[in-house]
C-alpha positions as CSV (number, residue, x, y, z in Angstrom):
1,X,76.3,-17.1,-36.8
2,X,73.9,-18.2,-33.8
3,X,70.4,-19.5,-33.8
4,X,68.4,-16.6,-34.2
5,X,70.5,-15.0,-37.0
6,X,69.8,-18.3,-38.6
7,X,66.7,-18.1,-37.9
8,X,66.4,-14.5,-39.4
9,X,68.3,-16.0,-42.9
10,X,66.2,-19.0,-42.7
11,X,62.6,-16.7,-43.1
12,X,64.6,-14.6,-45.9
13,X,65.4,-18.2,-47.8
14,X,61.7,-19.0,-47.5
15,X,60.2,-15.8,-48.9
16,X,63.4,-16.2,-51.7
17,X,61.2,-19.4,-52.2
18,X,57.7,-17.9,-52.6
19,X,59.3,-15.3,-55.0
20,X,61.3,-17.5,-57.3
21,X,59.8,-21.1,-57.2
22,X,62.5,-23.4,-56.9
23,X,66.3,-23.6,-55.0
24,X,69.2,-23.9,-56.6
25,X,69.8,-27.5,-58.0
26,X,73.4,-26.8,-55.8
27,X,71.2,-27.1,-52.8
28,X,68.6,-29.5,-53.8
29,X,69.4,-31.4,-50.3
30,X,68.1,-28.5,-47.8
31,X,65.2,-27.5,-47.0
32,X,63.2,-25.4,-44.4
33,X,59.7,-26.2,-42.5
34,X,58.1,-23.6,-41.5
35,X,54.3,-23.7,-39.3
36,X,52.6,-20.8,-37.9
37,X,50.2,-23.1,-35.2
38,X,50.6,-26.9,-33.7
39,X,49.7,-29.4,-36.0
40,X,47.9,-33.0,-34.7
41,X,49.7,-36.5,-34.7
42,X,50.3,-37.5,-37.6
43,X,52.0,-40.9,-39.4
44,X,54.9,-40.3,-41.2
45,X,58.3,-42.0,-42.5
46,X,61.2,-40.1,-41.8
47,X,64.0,-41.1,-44.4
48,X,68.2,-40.1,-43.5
49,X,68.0,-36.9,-42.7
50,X,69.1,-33.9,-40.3
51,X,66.6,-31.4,-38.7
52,X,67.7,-28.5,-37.0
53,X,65.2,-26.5,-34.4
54,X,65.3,-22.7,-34.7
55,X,62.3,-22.3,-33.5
56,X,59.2,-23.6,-32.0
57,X,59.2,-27.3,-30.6
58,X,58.0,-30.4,-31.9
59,X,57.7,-34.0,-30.5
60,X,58.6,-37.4,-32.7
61,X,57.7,-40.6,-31.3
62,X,59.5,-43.8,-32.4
63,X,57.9,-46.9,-30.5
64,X,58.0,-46.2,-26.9
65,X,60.6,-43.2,-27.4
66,X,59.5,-39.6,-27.2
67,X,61.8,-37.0,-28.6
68,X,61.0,-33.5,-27.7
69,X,62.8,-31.1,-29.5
70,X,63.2,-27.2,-28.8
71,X,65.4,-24.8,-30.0
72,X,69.1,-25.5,-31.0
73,X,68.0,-29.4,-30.8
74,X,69.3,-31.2,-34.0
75,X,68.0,-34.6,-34.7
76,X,69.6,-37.2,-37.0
77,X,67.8,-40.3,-38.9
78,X,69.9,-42.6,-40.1
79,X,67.7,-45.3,-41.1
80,X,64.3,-45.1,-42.9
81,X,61.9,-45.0,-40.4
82,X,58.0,-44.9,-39.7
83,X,57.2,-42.5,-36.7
84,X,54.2,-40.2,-35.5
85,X,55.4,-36.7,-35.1
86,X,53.8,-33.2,-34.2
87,X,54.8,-29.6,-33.8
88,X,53.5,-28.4,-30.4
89,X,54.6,-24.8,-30.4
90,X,54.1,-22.3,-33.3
91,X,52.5,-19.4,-33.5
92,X,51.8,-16.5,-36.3
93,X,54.4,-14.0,-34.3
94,X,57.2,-16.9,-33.6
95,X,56.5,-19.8,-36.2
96,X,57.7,-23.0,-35.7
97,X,61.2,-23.1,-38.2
98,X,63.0,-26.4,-38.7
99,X,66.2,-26.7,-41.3
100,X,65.9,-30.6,-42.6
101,X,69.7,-31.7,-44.7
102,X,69.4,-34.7,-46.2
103,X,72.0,-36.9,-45.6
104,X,74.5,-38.2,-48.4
105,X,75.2,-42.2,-46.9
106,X,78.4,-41.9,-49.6
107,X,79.9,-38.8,-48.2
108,X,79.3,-39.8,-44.8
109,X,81.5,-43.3,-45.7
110,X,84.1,-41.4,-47.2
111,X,84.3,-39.5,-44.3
112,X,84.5,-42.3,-42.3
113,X,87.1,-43.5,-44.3
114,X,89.3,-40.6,-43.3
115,X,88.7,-40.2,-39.9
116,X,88.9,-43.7,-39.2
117,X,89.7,-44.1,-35.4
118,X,88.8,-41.0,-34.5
119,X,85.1,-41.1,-35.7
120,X,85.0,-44.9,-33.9
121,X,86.2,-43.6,-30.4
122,X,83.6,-41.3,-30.2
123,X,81.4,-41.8,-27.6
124,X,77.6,-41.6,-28.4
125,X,73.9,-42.3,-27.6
126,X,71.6,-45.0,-27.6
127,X,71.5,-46.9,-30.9
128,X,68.6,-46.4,-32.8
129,X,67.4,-44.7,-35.6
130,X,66.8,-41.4,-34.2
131,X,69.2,-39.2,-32.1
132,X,68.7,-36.1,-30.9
133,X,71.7,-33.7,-28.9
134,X,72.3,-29.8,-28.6
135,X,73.8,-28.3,-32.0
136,X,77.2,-27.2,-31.5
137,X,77.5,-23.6,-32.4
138,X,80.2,-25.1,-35.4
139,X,77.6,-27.4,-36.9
140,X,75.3,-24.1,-36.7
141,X,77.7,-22.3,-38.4
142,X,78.1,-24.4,-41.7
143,X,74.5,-24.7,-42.3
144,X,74.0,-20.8,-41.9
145,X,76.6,-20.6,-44.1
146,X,75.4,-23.3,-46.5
147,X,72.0,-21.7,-46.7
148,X,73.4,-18.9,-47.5
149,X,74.4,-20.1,-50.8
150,X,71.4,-19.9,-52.5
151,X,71.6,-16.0,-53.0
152,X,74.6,-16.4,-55.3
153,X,74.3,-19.2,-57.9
154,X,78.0,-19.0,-58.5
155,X,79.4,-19.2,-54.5
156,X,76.7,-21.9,-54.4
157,X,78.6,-24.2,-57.8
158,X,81.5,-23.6,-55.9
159,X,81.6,-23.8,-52.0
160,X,78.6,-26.3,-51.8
161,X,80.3,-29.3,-51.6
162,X,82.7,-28.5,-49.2
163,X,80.3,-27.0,-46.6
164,X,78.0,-29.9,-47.3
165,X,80.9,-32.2,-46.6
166,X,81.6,-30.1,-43.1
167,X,78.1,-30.3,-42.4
168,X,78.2,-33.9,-43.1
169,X,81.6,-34.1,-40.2
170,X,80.2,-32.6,-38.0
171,X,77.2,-34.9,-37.9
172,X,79.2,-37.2,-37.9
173,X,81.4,-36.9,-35.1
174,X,79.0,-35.4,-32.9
175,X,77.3,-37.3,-29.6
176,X,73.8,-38.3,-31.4
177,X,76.1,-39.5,-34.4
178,X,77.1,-43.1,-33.4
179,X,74.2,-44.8,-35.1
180,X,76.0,-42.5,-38.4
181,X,79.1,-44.5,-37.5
182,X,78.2,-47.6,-37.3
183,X,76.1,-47.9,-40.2
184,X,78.6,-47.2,-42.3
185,X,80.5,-50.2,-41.4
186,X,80.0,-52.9,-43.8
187,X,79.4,-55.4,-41.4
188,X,77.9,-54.0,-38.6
189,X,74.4,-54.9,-37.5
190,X,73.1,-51.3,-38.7
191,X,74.2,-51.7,-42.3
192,X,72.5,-54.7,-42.3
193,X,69.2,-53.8,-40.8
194,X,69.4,-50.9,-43.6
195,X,69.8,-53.1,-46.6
196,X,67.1,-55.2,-45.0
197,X,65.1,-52.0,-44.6
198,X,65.8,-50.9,-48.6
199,X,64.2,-54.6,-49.5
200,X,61.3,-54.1,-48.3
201,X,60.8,-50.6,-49.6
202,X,61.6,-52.3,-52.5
203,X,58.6,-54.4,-52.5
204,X,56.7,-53.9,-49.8
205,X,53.1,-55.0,-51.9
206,X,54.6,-58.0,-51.7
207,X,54.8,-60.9,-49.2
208,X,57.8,-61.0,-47.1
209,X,59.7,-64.5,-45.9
210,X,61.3,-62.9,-42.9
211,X,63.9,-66.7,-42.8
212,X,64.3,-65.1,-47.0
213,X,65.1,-61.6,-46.0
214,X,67.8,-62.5,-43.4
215,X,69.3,-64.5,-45.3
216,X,69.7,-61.6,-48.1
217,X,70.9,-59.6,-45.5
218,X,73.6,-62.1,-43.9
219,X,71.6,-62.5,-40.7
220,X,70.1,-65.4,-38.8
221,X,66.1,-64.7,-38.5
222,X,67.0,-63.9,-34.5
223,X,69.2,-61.2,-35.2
224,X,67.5,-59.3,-37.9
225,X,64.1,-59.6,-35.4
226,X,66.3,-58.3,-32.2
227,X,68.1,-55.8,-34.0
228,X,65.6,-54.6,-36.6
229,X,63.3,-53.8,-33.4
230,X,66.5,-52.3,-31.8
231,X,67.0,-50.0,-34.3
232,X,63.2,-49.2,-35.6
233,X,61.2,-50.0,-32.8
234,X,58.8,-52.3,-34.9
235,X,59.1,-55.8,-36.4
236,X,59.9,-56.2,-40.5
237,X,56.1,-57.2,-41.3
238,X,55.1,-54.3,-39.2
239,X,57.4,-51.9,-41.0
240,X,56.0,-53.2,-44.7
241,X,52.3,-53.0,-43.0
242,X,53.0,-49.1,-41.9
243,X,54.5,-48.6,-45.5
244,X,51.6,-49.8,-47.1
245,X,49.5,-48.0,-44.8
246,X,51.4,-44.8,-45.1
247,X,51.0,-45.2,-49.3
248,X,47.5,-45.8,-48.8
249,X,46.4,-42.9,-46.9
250,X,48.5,-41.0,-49.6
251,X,46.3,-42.4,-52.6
252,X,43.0,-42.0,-50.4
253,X,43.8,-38.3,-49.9
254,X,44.5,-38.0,-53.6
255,X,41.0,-38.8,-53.6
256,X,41.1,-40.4,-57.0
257,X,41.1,-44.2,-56.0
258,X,38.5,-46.1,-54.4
259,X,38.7,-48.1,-51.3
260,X,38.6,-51.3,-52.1
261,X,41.3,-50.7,-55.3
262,X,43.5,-48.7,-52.9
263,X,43.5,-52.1,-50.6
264,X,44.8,-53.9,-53.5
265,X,47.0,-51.3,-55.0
266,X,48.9,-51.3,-51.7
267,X,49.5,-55.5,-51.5
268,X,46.5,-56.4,-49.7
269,X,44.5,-59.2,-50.4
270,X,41.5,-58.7,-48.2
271,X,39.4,-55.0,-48.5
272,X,38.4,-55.8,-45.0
273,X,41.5,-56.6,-43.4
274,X,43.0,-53.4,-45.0
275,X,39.9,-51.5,-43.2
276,X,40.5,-52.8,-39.8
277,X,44.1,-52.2,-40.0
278,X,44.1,-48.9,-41.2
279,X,41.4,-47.7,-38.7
280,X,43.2,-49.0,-35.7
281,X,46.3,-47.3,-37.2
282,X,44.7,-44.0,-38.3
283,X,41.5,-43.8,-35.8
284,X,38.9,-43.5,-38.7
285,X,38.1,-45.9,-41.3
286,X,39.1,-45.5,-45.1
287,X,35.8,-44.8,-46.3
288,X,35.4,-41.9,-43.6
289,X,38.9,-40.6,-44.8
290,X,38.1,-40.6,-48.2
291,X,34.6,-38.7,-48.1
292,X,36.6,-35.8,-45.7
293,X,39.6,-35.7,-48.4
294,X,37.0,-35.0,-51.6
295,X,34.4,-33.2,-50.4
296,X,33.8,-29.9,-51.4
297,X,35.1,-26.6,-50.1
């Protein structure tokens, strides 16, 4: 199958959605994005994942990296990861489509596991979290296929897991899948910079003792600095300050919290520190933020 017939299949699996509320739990791991006009720069943490362009184009920026993605683009996360993203085309004739797999670290390490040498020799892109490369028409294949699973419950029980693990391959193998490879080795610097990452997810209201942290991780303070900034872009404290940031402007668009309890709520100490960091991150103050999100109409 080749782009625009998944394209077509995608569209069907999205009005499948509006009609019965809910995938099947088989294919709890796939979804599609769909936009019918741009959208403006937004904040956002991008977790492992996939994304397949159909349609439209859309641009992710990680630090000073811009990924613009088109068509038969497929980009891969492999770490969690706060970035500013925006689709720039999409219209109502031609929407923007976008199939996002979530990936399965344990099925990826098993796969690994097999293909040993082969998956190590590969040659790859730059390492960091995100990598983008053309689709090959094989990895296009298998997730065609595997969306097509959700119109029969019973193919879908049995032929998920094995086109999820070929989807899962051929991420792996291909060009933009080194940073894939290497994290699944135990000791390499992107395992570690991913169970330094999971810490302070973990707690990120609290305070973080970066000499602590590294030493959790089996790093020297050095190397989790250099290589957490190789792999993210940002610094650990800057990570935990866009979490908290990110978790904020969730609760303020909830509309249910005030400012000064979101500040705490989040691990801040000082309301007023919290409002000069989130305007410079956001471009409006809290308060502003919050009045827009709850008032009427």
């Amino acid at each position: 199958m080749d782009l625009p017939q998944l394209a077509e299949l995608a569209l069907k699996w999205l009005r499948r959605e509006e009609s019965v509320k809910g995938v099947s739990p088989s294919l709890s791991d796939i979804f599609v994005l769909k936009s019918t006009s741009p959208t403006p720069l937004g904040a956002t943490l991008y977790e492992p994942v996939a994304c397949l362009i159909l349609q439209g184009a859309k641009e992710v920026l990680l630090g000073d990296s811009i990924f613009r993605l088109g068509p038969g683009d497929v980009l891969v996360v492999s770490h969690d990861v706060p970035v500013n993203s925006r689709i720039t085309t999409a219209r109502p004739s031609e929407p923007y489509l976008a199939v996002i797999l979530s990936l399965d670290v344990s099925l990826l390490r098993s796969l690994y596991d097999e293909a040993g040498r082969a998956a190590s020799g590969v040659v790859g892109a730059k390492r960091t979290a995100l990598a983008s490369t053309k689709a090959d028409i094989r990895l296009v294949d298998a997730i065609a296929r595997y969306l097509a699973l959700v119109e029969d419950e019973v193919e879908a029980m049995v032929l998920a897991s094995a086109i999820r693990r070929e989807i899962h391959f051929r991420l792996l193998m291909a060009p933009n899948g080194r940073m894939l490879r290497s994290l699944l080795r135990h000791d390499s610097h992107a395992s570690m910079i991913a169970m330094a990452i999971s810490r302070i997810r973990q707690d990120y209201r609290g305070t973080i003792a970066v000499p602590k942290l590294a030493r959790e991780v089996g790093m020297s303070p050095s190397s989790l600095h250099k290589h957490f900034r190789a792999i993210t872009s940002t610094t650990p404290l800057q990570f935990q300050k866009d979490l908290r940031l990110l978790e904020a402007r969730r609760l303020l668009i909830a509309g249910q919290h005030a400012v000064s309890d979101v500040a705490y709520e989040v691990g801040y100490q000082s309301p007023n520190q919290f409002s000069r960091e989130y305007s410079r991150k956001y471009g409006v103050s809290p308060s502003s933020d919050l009045r827009a999100r709850v008032a009427p109409g």
